[in-house]
C-alpha positions as CSV (number, residue, x, y, z in Angstrom):
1,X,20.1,15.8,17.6
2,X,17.7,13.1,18.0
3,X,15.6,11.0,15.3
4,X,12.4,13.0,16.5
5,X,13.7,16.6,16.1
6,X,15.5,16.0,13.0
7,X,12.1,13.9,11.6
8,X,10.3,17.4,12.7
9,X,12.6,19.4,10.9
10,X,12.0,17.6,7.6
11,X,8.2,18.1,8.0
12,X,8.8,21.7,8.9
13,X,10.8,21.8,5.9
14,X,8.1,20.4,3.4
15,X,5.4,23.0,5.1
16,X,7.8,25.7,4.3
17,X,8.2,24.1,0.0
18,X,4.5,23.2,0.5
19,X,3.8,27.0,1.1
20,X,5.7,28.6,-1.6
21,X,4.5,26.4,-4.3
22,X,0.8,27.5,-3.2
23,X,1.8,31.2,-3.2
24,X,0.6,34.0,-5.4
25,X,3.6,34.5,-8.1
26,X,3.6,30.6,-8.7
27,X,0.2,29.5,-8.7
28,X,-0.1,32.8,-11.5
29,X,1.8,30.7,-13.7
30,X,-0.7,28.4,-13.9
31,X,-4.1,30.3,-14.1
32,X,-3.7,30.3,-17.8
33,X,-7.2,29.4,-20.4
34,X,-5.2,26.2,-21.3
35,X,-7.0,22.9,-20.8
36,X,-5.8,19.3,-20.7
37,X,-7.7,16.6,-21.0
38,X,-10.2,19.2,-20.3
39,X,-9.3,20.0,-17.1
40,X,-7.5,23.2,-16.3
41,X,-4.2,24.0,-15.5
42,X,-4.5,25.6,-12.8
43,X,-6.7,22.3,-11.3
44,X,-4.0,20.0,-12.0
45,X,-1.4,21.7,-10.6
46,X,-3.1,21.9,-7.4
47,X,-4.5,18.4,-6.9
48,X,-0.8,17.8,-8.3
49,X,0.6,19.4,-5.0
50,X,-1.7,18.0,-2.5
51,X,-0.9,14.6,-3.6
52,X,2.9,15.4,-3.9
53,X,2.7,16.7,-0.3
54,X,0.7,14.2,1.0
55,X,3.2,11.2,-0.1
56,X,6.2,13.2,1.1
57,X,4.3,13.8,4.1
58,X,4.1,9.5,4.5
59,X,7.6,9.3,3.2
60,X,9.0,11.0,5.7
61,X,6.6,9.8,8.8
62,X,7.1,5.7,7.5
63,X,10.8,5.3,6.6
64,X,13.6,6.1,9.1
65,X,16.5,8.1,9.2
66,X,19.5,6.3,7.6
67,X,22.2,7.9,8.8
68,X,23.1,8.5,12.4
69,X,23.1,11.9,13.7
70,X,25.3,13.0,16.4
71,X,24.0,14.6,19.3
């Protein structure tokens, strides 16, 4: 396996989590009436996992592999 397909499988990887965490049953647990800092939850943790995502996203892309993968 090469650098490139095992890059795109990490990035595959993070759409897949990316996906779940913006899925019905878990974003439910955060539309509650509950404000902080006067924002709501539900606000937070959205803009919390576009930004999580987004740095993953560069973390992934900007640092190379370690280890060396056999082919």
């Amino acid at each position: 396996m090469t650098f490139d397909k095992e890059k795109s499988r990490r990035l595959v990887g993070l759409f897949l989590f990316v996906v779940i965490l913006y899925n019905y049953p878990i974003l439910s647990l955060f539309n509650i009436p509950d404000k902080i800092s006067g924002i709501p939850v539900l606000y937070l943790y959205l803009f919390f996992v576009w930004i999580l995502s987004i740095v993953l996203v560069v973390i992934i892309n900007k640092y190379p592999l370690k280890t060396e993968i056999p082919d």
